[in-house]
PAKE-158144 format. One record per residue: residue in one letter; x, y, z of N, C-alpha, C in turn; residue number from 1. Coordinates in Angstrom, 1 decimal, decimal comma, m for minus. Example, Ala and Ser with C-alpha at 12.3 -4.5 7.8 and 13.67 -1.06 7.14 Angstrom:
<sites>
rest/nx/ny/nz/cax/cay/caz/cx/cy/cz/nr
a/13,2/m5,7/7,8/12,3/m4,5/7,8/13,2/m3,3/7,8/1;
s/12,8/m2,2/7,1/13,7/m1,1/7,1/12,9/0,0/7,9/2;
</sites>
This chain:
<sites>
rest/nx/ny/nz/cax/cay/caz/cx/cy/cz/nr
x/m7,3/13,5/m0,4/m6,1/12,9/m0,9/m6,3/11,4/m0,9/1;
x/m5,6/10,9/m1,7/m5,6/8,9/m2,2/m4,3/8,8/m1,9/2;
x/m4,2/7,6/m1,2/m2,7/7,1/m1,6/m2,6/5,3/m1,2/3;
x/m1,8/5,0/m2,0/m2,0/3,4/m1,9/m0,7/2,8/m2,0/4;
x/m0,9/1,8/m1,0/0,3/0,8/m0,7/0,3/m0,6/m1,1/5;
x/1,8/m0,7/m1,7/2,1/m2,3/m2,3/1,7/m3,0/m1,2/6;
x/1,8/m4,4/m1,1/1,7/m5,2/0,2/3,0/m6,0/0,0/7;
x/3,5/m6,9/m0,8/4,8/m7,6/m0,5/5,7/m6,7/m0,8/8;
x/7,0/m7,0/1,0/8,1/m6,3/1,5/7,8/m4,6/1,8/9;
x/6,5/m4,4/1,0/5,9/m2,7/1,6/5,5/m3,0/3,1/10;
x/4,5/m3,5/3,0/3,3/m3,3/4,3/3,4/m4,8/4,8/11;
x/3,3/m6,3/3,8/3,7/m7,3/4,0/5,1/m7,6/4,1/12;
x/6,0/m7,9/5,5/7,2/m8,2/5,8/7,8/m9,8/6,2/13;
x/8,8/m9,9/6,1/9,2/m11,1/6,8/9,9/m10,6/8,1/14;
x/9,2/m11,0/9,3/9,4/m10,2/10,3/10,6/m10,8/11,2/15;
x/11,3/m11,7/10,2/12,7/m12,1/10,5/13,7/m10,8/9,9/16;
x/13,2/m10,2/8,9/14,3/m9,1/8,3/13,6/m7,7/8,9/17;
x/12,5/m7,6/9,0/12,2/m6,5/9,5/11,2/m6,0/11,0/18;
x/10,9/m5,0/11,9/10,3/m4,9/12,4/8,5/m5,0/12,4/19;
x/8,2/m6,0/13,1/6,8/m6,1/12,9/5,4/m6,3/13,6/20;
x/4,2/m5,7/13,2/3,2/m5,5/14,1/3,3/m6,7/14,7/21;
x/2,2/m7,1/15,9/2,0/m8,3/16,5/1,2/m9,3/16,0/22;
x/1,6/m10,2/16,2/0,8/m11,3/15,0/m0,6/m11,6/15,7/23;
x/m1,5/m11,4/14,6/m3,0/m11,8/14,9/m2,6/m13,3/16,0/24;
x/m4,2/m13,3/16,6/m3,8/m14,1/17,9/m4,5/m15,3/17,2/25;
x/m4,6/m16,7/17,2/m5,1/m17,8/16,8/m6,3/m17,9/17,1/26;
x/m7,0/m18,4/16,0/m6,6/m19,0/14,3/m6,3/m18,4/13,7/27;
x/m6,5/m16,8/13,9/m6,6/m15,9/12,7/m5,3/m16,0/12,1/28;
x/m3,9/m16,3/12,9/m3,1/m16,3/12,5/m2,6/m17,5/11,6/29;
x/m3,2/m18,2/11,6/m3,4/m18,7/10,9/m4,0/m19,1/9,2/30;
x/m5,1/m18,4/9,5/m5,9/m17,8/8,7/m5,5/m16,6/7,5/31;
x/m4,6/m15,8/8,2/m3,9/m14,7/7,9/m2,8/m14,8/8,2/32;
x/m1,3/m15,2/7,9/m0,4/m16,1/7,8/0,7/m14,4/7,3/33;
x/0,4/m13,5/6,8/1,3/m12,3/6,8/1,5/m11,1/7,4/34;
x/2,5/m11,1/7,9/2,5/m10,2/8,9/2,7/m8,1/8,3/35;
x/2,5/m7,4/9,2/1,9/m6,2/8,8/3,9/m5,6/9,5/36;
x/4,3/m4,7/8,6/5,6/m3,9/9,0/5,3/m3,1/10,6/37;
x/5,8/m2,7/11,0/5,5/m2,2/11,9/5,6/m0,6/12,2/38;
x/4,5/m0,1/12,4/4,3/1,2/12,0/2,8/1,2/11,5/39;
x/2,3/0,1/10,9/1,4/0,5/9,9/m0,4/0,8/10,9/40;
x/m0,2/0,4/11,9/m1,2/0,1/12,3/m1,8/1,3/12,7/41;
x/m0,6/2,0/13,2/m0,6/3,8/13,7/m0,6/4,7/12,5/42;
x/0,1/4,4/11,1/0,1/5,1/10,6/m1,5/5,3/9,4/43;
x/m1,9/3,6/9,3/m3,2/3,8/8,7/m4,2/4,9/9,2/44;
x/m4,2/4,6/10,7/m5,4/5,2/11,9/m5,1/6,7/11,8/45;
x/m3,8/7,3/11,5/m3,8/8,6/11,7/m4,0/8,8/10,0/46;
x/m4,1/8,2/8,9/m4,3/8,6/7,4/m5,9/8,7/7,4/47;
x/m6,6/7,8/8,2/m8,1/8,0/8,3/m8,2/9,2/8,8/48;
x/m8,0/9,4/10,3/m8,6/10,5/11,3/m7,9/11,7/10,4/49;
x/m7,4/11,3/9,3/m6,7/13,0/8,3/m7,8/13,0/7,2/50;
x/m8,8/12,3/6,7/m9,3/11,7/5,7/m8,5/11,7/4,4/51;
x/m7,7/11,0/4,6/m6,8/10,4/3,3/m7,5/8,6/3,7/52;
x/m7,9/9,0/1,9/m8,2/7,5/1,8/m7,2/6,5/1,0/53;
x/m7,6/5,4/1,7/m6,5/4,6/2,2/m6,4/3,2/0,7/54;
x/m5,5/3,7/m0,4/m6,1/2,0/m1,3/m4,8/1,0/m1,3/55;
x/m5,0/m0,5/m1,5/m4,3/m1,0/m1,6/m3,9/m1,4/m2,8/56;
x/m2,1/m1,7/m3,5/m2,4/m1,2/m4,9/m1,2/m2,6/m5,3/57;
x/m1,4/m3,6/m5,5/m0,4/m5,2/m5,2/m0,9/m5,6/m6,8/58;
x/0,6/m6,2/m7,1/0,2/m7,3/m8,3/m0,1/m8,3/m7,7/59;
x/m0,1/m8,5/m6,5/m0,2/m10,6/m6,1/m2,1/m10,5/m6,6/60;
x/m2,3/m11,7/m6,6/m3,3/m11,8/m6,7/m4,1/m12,6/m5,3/61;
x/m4,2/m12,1/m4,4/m4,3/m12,4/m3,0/m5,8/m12,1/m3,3/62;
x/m6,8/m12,3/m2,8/m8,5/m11,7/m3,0/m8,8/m10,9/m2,5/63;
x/m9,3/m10,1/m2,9/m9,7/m8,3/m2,4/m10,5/m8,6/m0,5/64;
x/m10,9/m10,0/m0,4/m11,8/m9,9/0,7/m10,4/m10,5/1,7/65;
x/m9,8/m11,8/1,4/m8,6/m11,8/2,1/m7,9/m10,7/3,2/66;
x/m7,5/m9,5/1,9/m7,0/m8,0/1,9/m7,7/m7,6/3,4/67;
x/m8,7/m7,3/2,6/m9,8/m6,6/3,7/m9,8/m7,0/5,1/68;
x/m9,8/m8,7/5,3/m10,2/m8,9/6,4/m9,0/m8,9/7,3/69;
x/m7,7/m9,2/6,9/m6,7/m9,3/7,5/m6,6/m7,9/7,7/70;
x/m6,5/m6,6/7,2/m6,8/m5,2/7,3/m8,0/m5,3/8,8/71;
x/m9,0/m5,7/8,6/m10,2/m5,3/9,6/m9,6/m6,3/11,2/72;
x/m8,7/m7,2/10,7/m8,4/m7,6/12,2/m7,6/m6,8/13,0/73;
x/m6,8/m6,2/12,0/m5,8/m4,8/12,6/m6,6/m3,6/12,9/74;
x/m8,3/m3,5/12,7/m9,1/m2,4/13,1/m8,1/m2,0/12,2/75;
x/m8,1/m1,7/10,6/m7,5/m0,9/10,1/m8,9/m1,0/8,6/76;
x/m9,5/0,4/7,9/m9,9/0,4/7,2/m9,3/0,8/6,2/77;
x/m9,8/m0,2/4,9/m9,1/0,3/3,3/m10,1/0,1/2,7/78;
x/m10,4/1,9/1,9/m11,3/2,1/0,9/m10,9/1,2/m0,4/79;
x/m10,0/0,7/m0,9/m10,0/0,5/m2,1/m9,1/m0,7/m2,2/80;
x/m8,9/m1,7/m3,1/m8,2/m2,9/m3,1/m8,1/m2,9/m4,6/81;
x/m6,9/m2,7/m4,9/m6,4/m3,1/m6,3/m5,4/m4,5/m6,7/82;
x/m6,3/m5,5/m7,1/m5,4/m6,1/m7,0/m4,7/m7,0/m8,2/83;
x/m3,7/m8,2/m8,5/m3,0/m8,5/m10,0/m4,1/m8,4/m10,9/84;
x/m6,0/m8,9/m10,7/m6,6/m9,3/m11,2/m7,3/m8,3/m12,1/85;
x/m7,6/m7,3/m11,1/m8,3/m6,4/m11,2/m7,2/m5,1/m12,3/86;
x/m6,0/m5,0/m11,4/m5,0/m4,1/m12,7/m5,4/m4,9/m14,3/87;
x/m5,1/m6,1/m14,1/m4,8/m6,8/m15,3/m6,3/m6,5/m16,1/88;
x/m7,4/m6,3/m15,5/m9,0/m6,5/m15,9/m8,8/m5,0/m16,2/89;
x/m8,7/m4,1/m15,3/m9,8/m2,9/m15,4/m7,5/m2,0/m16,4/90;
x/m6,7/m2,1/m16,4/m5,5/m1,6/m17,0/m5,0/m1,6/m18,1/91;
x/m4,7/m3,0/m18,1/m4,1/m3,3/m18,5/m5,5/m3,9/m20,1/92;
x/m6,1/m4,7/m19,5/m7,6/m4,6/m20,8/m7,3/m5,6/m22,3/93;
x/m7,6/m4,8/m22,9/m7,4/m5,3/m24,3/m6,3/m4,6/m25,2/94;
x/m5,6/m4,1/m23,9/m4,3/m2,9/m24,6/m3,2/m3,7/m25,4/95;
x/m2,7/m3,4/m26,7/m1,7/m4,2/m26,8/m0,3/m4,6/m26,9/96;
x/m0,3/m3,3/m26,2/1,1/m2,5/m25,4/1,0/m2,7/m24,0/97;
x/2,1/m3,6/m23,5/2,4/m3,5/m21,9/2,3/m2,2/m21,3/98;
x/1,4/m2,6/m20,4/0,9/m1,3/m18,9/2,2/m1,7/m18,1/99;
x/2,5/m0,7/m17,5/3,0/m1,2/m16,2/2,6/m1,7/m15,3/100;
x/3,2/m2,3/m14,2/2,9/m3,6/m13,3/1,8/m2,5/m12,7/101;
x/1,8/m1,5/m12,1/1,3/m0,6/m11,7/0,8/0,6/m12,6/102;
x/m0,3/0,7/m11,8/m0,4/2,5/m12,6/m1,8/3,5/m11,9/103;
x/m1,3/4,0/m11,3/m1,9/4,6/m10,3/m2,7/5,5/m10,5/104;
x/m1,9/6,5/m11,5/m3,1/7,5/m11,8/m4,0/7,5/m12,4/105;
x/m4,4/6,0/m13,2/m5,5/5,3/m13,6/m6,9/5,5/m12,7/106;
x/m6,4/5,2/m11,4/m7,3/5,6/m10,2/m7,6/7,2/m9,4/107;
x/m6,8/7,4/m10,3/m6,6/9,0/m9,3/m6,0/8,6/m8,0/108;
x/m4,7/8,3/m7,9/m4,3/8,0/m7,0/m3,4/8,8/m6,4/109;
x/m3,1/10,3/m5,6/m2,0/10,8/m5,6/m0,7/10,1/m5,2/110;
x/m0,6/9,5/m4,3/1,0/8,5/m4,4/1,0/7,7/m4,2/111;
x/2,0/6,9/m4,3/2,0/5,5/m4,4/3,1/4,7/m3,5/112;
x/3,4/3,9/m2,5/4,1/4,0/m1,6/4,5/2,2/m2,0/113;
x/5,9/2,1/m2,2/6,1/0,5/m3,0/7,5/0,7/m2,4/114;
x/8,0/m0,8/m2,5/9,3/m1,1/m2,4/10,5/m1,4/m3,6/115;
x/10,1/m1,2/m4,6/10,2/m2,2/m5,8/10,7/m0,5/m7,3/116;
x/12,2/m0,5/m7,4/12,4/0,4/m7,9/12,0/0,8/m9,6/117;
x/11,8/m0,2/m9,8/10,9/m0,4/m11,0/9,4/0,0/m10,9/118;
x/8,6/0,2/m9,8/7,6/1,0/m9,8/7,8/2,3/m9,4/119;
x/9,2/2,6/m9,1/9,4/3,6/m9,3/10,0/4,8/m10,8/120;
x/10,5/3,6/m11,4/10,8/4,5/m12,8/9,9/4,2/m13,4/121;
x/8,8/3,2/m13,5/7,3/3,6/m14,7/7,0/4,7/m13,8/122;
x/7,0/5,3/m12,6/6,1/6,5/m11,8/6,8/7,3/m12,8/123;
x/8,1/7,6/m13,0/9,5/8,7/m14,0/8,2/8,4/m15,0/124;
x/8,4/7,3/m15,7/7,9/7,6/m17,0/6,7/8,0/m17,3/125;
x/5,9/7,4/m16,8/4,2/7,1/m17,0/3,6/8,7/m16,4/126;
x/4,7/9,3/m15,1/3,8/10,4/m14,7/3,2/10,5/m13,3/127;
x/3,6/9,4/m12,8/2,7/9,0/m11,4/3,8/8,8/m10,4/128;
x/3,7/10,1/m8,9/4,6/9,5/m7,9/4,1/8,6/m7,2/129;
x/5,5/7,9/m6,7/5,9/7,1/m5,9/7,1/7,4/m5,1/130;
x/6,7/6,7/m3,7/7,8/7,1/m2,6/8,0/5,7/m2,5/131;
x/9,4/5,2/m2,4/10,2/4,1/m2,3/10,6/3,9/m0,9/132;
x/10,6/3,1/m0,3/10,6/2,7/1,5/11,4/1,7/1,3/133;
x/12,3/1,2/2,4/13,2/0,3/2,4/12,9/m0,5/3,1/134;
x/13,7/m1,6/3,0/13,5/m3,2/4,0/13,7/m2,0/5,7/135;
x/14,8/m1,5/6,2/15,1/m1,4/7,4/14,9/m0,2/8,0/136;
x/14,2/0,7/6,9/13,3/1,6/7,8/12,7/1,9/8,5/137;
x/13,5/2,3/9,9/12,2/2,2/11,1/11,4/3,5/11,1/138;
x/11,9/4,5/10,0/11,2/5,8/10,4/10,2/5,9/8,9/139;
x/10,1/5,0/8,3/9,3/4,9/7,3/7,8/5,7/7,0/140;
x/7,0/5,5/8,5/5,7/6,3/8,5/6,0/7,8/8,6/141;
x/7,0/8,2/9,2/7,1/9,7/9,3/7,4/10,1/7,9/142;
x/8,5/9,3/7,3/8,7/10,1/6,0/8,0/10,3/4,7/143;
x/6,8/9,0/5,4/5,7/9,1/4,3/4,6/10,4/4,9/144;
x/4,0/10,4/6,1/3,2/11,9/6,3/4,5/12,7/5,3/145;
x/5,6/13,3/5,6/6,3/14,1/5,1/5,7/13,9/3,5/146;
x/6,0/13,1/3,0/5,6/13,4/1,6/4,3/13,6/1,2/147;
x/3,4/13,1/2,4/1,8/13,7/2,1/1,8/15,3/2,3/148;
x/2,0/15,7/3,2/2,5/17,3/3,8/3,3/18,3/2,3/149;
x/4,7/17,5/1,8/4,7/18,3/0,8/4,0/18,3/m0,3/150;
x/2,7/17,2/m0,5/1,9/17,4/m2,4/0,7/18,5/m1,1/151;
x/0,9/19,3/m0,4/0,2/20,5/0,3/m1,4/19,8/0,0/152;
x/m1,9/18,6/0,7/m2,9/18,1/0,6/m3,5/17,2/2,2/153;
x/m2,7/17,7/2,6/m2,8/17,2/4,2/m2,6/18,0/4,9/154;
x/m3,5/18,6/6,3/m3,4/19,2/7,1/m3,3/19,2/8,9/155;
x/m2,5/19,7/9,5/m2,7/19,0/10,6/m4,5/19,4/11,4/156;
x/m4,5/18,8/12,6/m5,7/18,9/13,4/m5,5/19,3/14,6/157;
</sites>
């Protein structure tokens, strides 16, 4: 199973409005300046030890190695980085009909985990789920296992 997470107000928070990991320890924090929601650090680690691979799926155009490394300070691995550049390169193309901002099952992505309800009705239209998570969610990771558990593609250990 695939499944891929927005990063702004998804996974990236303002940890004034919401609950959040602990902030890398200096420079790195500096270096890496956005903070992780809180939950994610446990829920990445238990999506690996399930082998669900893990993509990241953002219009910012932040740089795939950026992504990665602030991910590898959290000891968190991500198979795949999709990012504004790359949708726009490998999607969106020479099409001359607007893609949506997203589009997931371009990748074979089974779901798509965003905050932004608009990636949730191109999911309605285009054909591709998405689970919608809120600013104040503190139970956020459980209800996403739940929705991996019901597409019956996850098992426990």
């Amino acid at each position: 199973m695939r499944i891929s997470f927005d990063l702004d107000d998804t996974l990236f928070i303002n940890p004034d409005k919401t609950p959040a990991e602990p902030e890398l320890k200096f420079p790195f924090s500096a270096l890496y300046p956005d903070r992780l929601r809180a939950g994610t650090v446990s829920l990445m680690q238990y999506l690996h030890d399930h082998g669900i691979e893990v993509y990241i799926y953002t219009t910012s155009f932040r740089s795939e190695r950026y992504i990665r490394n602030l991910f590898r300070h959290y000891h968190i691995q991500i198979d795949e980085i999709i990012n504004g550049a790359r949708h726009a390169r490998e999607v969106q193309g020479q099409k001359t009909e607007p893609m949506p901002s997203k589009y997931p099952s371009h990748y074979r992505i089974d779901l798509h985990i965003d905050d932004d309800k608009s990636v949730s009705e191109n999911g309605k239209y285009y054909g591709f789920p998405v689970y919608l998570i809120q600013e104040d969610d503190i139970h956020w990771t459980e209800k996403i296992i739940i929705q991996i558990q019901k597409r019956g593609n996850f098992h426990e250990s």
